[in-house]
N, C-alpha and C positions, 0 to 999 in steps of 0.2 A: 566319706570320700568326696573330694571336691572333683568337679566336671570342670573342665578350663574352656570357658566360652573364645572360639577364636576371637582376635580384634587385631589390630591394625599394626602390631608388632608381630605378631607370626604372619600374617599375611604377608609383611613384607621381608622376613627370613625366607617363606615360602618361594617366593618373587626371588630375592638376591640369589637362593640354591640352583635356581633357573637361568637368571641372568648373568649371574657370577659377579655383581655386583650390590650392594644395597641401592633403594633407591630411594631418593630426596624427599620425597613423599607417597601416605599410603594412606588413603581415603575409603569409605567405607559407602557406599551407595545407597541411596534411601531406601530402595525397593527391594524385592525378593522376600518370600516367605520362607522356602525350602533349603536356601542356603545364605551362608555370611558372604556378599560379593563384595572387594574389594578393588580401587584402581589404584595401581605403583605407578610412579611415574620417576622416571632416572632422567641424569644430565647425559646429553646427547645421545640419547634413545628413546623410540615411541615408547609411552607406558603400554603395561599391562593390566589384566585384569586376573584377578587371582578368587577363583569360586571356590569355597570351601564349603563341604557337605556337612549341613546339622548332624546330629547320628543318627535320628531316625531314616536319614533320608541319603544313607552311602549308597544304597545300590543304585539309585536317580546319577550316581557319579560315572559310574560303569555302563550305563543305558545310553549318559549323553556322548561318552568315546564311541559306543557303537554306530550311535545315530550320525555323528560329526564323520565317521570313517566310509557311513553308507551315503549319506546326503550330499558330502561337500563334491564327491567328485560328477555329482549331477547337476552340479551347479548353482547347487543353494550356499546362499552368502552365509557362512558360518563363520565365524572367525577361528584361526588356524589353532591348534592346539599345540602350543610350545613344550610345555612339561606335563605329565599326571602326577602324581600320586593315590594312586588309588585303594593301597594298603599302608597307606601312612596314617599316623594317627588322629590326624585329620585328613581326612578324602580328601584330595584339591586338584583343581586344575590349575595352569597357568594359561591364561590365552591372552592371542592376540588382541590389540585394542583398536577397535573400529576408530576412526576418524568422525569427528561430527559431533553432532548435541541429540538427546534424546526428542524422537518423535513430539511427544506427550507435551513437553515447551515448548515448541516452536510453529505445531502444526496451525495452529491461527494465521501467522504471519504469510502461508505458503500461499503460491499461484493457484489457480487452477490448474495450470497444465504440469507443475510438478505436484501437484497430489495425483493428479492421471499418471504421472512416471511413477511415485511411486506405487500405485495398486497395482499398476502394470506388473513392474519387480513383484512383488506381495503376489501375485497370482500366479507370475511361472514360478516364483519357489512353494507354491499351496500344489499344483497341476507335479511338479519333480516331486514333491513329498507324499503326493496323495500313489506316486505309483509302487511305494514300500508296503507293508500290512502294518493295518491296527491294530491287529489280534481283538477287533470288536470294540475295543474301548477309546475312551475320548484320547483323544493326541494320536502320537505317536511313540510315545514310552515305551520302553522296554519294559513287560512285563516283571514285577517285582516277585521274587522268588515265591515267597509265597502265597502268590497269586491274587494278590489283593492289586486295587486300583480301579479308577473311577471310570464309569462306564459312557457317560454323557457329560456336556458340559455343565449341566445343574448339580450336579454332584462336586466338581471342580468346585462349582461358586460354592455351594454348602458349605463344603469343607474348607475353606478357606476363613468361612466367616467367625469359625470357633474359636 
């Protein structure tokens, strides 16, 4: 039996079932361990960004709708959640697509006073998130069924490093 690793043609079937169109381009992000993240990008519309769950890692799909449904309305900048599928054959979300360039490349070139705006942001969404429960463990994940998950951040890195 073969496993069909998502790529860049379901993600963006995924995207057009959402959008109700295909779109021009579907890109595939460098980063992410847990999941295959994708950006669509259509003519005369913001792209998207389409997360599809590895298989170990579907109920992380279901934790992040809980987390986006408790978080966003306190004000944490999530990006909107367009479509689920979360008993699709592939787990996926469709979300909105933030404007802008990732942190990580650009934060050299920044002010000072806009790395202060940003920690600022970065701090009331840490102070809006810290008032949910951890249930003990590192993050704020929704506990996975059964009941496994990492308890501190050295475990995060651990595990990541395998």
């Amino acid at each position: 039996m073969t496993v069909d690793v998502p790529n860049a043609t379901i993600a963006g079937n995924l995207a057009a079932a959402a959008i109700g169109h295909l779109p021009v381009e579907v890109r595939r992000f460098s980063t992410g361990g847990r999941h295959y993240v994708f950006e669509a990008k259509f003519e005369g519309r913001a792209p998207v960004v389409v997360r599809i769950a590895a298989e170990h890692s579907r109920s992380a799909m279901v934790g992040a709708v809980k987390l986006s449904n408790l978080l966003r309305p306190q004000g944490v900048p999530l990006p909107e959640i367009i479509a689920e599928g979360l008993n699709h054959r592939f787990s996926h979300l469709v979300l909105e697509r933030f404007p802008g360039a990732d942190l990580g490349g650009v934060i050299r070139d920044l002010s000072d006073a806009s790395l202060e705006a940003i920690a600022t942001k970065v701090a009331a969404a840490q102070r809006a998130t810290a008032r949910t429960a951890s249930a003990g463990r590192y993050g704020y994940a929704v506990v996975p069924a059964d009941g496994t998950g990492r308890r501190a951040t050295r475990e995060v890195v651990a595990g990541s490093a395998r």
